[in-house]
C-alpha positions in Angstrom: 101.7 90.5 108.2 103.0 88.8 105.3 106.7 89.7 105.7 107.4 86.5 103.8 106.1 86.2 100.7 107.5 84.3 98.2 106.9 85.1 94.6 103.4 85.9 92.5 101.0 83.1 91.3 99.2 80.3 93.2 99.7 76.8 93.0 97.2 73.9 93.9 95.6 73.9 97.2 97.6 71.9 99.9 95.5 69.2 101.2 96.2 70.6 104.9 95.1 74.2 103.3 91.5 73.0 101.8 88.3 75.2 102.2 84.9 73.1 102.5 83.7 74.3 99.2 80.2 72.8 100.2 79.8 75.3 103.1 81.6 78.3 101.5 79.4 78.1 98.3 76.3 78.7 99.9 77.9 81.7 102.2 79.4 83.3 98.7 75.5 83.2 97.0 74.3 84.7 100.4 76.4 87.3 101.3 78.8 88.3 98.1 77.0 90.5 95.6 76.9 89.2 92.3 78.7 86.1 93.1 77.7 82.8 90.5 79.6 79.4 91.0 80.8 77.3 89.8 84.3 78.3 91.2 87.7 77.4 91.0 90.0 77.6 94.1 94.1 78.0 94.1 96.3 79.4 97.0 98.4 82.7 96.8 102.1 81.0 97.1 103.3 83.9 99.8 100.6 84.7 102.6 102.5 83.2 105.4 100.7 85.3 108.1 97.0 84.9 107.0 96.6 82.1 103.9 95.7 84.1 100.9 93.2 81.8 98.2 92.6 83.1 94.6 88.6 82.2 93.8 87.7 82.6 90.0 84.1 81.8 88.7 83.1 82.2 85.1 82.1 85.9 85.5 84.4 87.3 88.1 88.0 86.4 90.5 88.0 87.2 93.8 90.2 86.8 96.7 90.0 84.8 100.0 91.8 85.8 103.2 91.2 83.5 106.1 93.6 83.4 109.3 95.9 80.7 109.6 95.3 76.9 111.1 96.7 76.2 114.3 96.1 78.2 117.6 96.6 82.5 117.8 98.3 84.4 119.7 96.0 87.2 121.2 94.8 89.9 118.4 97.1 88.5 115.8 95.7 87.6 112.4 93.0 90.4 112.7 91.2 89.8 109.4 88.5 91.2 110.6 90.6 94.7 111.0 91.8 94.5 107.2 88.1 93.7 105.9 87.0 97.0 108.1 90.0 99.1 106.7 88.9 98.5 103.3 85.5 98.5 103.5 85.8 102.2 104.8 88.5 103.2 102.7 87.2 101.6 99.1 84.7 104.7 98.9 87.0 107.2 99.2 88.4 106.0 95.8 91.7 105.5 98.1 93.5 102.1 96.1 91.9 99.2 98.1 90.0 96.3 96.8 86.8 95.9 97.3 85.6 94.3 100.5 82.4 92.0 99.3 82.1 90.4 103.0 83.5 88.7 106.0 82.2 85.7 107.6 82.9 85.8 112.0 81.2 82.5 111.6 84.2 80.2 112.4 81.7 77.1 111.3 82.3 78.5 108.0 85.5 77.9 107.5 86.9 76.8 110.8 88.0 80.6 111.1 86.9 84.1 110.0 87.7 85.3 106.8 86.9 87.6 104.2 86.5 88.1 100.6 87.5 91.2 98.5 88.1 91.7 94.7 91.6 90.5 92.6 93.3 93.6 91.8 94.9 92.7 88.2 98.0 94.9 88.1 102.3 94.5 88.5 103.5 92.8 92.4 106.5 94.5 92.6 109.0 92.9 94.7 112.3 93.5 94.2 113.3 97.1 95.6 115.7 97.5 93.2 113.0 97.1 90.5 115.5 95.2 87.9 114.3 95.7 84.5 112.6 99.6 84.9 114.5 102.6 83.3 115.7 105.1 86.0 112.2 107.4 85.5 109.9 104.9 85.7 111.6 103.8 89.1 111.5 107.1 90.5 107.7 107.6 89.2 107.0 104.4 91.2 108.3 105.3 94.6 107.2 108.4 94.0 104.0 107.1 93.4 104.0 104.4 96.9 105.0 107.7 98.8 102.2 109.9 97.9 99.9 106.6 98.2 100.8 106.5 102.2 100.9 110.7 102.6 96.9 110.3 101.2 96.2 107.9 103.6 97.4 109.8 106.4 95.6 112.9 105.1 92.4 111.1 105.4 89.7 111.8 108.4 89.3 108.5 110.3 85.9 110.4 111.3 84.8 111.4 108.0 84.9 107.5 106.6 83.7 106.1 109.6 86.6 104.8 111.4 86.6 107.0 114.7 86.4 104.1 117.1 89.2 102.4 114.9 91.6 102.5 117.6 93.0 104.9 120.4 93.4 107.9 118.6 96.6 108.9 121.6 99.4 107.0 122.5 99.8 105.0 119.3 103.8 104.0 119.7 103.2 103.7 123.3 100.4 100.7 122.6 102.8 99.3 119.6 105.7 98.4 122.3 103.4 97.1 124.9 101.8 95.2 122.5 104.6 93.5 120.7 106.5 93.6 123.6 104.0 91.0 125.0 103.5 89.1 121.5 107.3 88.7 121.9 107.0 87.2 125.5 104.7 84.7 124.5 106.1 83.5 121.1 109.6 83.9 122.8 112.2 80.5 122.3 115.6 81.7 123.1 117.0 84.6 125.6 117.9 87.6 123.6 119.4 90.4 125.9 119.2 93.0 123.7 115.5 92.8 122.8 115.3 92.7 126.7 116.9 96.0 127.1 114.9 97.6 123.8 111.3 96.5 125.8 112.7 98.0 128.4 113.9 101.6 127.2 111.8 102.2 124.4 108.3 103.0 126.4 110.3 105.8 128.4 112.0 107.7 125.5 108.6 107.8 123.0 108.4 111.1 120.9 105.3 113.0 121.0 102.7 111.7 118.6 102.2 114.0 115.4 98.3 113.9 115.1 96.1 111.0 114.3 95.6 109.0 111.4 94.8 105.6 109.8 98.2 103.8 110.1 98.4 101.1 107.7 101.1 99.2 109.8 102.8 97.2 107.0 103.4 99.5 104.5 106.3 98.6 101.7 106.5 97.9 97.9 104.8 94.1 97.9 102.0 95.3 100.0 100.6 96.8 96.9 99.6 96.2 93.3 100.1 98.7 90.1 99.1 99.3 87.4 100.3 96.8 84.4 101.6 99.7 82.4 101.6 103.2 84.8 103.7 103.5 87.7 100.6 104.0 89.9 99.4 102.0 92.7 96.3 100.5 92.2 95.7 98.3 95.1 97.0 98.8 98.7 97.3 95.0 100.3 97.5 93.2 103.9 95.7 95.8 105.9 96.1 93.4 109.7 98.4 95.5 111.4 95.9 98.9 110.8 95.0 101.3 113.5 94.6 104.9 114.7 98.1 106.0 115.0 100.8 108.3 114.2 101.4 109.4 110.9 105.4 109.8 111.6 105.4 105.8 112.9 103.8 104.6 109.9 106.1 106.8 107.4 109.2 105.9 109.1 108.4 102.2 108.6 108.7 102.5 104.9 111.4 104.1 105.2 113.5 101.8 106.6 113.5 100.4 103.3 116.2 102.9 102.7 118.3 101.6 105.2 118.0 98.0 105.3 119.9 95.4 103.1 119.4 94.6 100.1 117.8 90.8 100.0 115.6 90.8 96.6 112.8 92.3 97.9 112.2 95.5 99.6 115.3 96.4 100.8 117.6 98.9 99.1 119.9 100.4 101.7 123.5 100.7 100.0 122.1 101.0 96.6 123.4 104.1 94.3 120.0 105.6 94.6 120.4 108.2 92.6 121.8 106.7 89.7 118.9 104.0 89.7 116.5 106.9 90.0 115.4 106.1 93.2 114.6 109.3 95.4 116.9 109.5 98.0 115.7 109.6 101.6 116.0 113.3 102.0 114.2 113.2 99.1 111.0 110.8 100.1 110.9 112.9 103.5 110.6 115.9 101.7 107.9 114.9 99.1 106.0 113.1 102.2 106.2 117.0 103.8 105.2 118.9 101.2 102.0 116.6 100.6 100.8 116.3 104.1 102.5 119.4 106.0 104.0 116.9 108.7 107.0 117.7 110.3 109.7 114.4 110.4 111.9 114.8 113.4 115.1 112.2 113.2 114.6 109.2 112.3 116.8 107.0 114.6 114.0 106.7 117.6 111.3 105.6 115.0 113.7 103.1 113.4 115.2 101.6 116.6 110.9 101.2 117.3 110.0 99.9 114.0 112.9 97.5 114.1 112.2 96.3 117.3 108.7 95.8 116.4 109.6 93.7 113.1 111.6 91.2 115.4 108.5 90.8 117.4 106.5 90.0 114.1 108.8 87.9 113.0 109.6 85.9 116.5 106.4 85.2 115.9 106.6 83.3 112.7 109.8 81.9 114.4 107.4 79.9 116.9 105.0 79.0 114.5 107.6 77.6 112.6 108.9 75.5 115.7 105.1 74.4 116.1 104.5 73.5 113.0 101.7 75.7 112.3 103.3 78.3 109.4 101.4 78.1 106.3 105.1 79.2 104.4 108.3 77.5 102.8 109.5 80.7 103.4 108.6 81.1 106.9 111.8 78.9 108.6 114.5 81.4 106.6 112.6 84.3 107.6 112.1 83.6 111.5 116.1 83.7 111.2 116.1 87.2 111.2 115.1 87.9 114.7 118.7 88.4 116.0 119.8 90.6 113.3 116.9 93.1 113.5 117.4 93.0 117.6 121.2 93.8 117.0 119.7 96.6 114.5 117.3 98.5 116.2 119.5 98.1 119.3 122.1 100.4 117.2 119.6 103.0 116.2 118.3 103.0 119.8 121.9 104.0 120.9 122.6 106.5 118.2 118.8 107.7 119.8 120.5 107.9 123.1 120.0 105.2 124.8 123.0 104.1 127.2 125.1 101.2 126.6 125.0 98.2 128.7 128.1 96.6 129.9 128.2 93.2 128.1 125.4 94.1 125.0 127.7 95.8 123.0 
């Protein structure tokens, strides 16, 4: 997940962040249609979760994601699962890059990775988007809502993507599974995320069908179009599954919700007068397109909460090792506590009792 990104452009490859051109050349000419050095390598300045490089040759620019130095937790840094997501999804004509080829050969590189095309279009960052005109705002979020309702429309059988993942149980394998990221990445007692791993696998709503759950979906995941408010490139595919449809849209819409910080927060914003569609109003566009029913949303956003903190305790040990490929990465590991203290707030207004002492 690359929760931490910085701002657009690439600088000059870190010494520590190097790819042996000598051994990726020959891999490109071999396994990357069309591909003619020489090339020219810069890093992507965000990408803290899996290093991002920008590869440009005279003809064409491509794009590099490899996972990250240092050692993994268990099923983190799935490149693999973004390279399959796209690969599938690219011939739908849903907005993907296209995936040229991944390399399992950790000789390579010293890791997998993968390579897919640049998608030349706007990274949108700010929520607030500072600089649009109320319509072109609203035609954007529009536009990102429709984007995810499309992808949960799609067949995971029809494209090839039935063995994706458990196709029942999705929020179910979500807290087990960051619950146990969290356990191992874990530096400091927090007895609120305690109780959450505790009381969230007991309450779980049932699942509303099965779909391709993207997993990280917000505003800088994706690219649009220079001049239309229309997304053009949906990014940072690691987190995909089989899952529920109502998980997935309720991540993005904690966006609603949570604080304004420059990027893709904009809960207390004056939504309406910035043109922004309210929430009521992104639930019911999301409804009308896929037919879904969205029960409340304070269960999915005490999950989805939780789940961030896990993602980001993560980082937070990565950063203690040493290992995080981001500037950004130390100020962002901060926020464990306050998304605990958050989605230990929605879980009570969900119904979970308070505990002496946590409150």
């Amino acid at each position: 997940m690359d929760y931490e990104k910085e701002m657009v452009g690439t600088v000059e490859v870190p010494e520590k962040d190097r790819l042996d051109e000598a051994k990726l050349t020959p891999w490109m000419e071999a396994n990357v249609e069309g591909f003619a050095g020489p090339m020219t390598i810069t890093k992507f300045k965000g990408g803290q979760s899996n290093p991002t490089y920008r590869i440009d040759t005279p003809a064409q620019s491509y794009v590099l994601r490899r996972q990250p130095f240092g050692k993994l937790l268990p099923s983190a840094h799935a490149v693999d699962r973004e390279y399959r997501a796209m690969a599938a999804l690219y011939p739908t004509g849903f907005p993907v890059p296209r995936a040229y080829g991944l390399c399992e050969d950790t000789d390579v590189l010293g890791s997998k990775f993968f390579i897919m095309g640049l998608a030349d279009g706007r990274s949108l960052w700010n929520g607030s988007l500072p600089g649009c005109e109320p319509n072109e705002r609203g035609a954007i979020y529009n536009a990102m809502i429709d984007t995810i309702a499309d992808l949960h429309l799609k067949n995971p059988d029809d494209i090839g993507l039935s063995d994706f993942g458990k196709p029942t149980d999705y929020c179910a394998r979500q807290i087990s599974r960051w619950s146990k990221q969290y356990k191992l990445s874990e530096t400091e007692s927090i007895p609120k995320m305690d109780r959450l791993i505790e009381w969230l696998p007991t309450t779980i709503p049932p699942q509303h069908g099965n779909g391709i759950a993207h997993g990280d979906y917000r505003l800088d995941n994706m690219i649009f179009h220079k001049t239309e408010p229309r997304v053009i490139a949906v990014l940072d595919w690691e987190l995909s599954t089989l899952g529920d449809p109502i998980a997935d849209f309720s991540y993005l819409m904690l966006n609603w919700i949570s604080p304004v910080d420059g990027r893709a927060g904009i809960g207390g914003l004056d939504h309406q007068a910035l043109g922004i569609p309210t929430m009521e109003e992104a639930v019911d566009r999301y409804v009308t397109r896929t037919g879904f029913p969205v029960p409340p949303m304070d269960w999915y956003f005490a999950y989805n909460l939780f789940r961030l903190a896990g993602i980001i305790q993560g980082i937070k040990k990565r950063v203690i090792d040493g290992t995080a490929s981001s500037s950004h990465a130390r100020e962002m590991s901060e926020r464990v506590g306050p998304l605990v203290d958050r989605a230990y707030e929605f879980a009570i207004k969900a119904g979970m009792p308070a505990t002496a002492g946590l409150d």
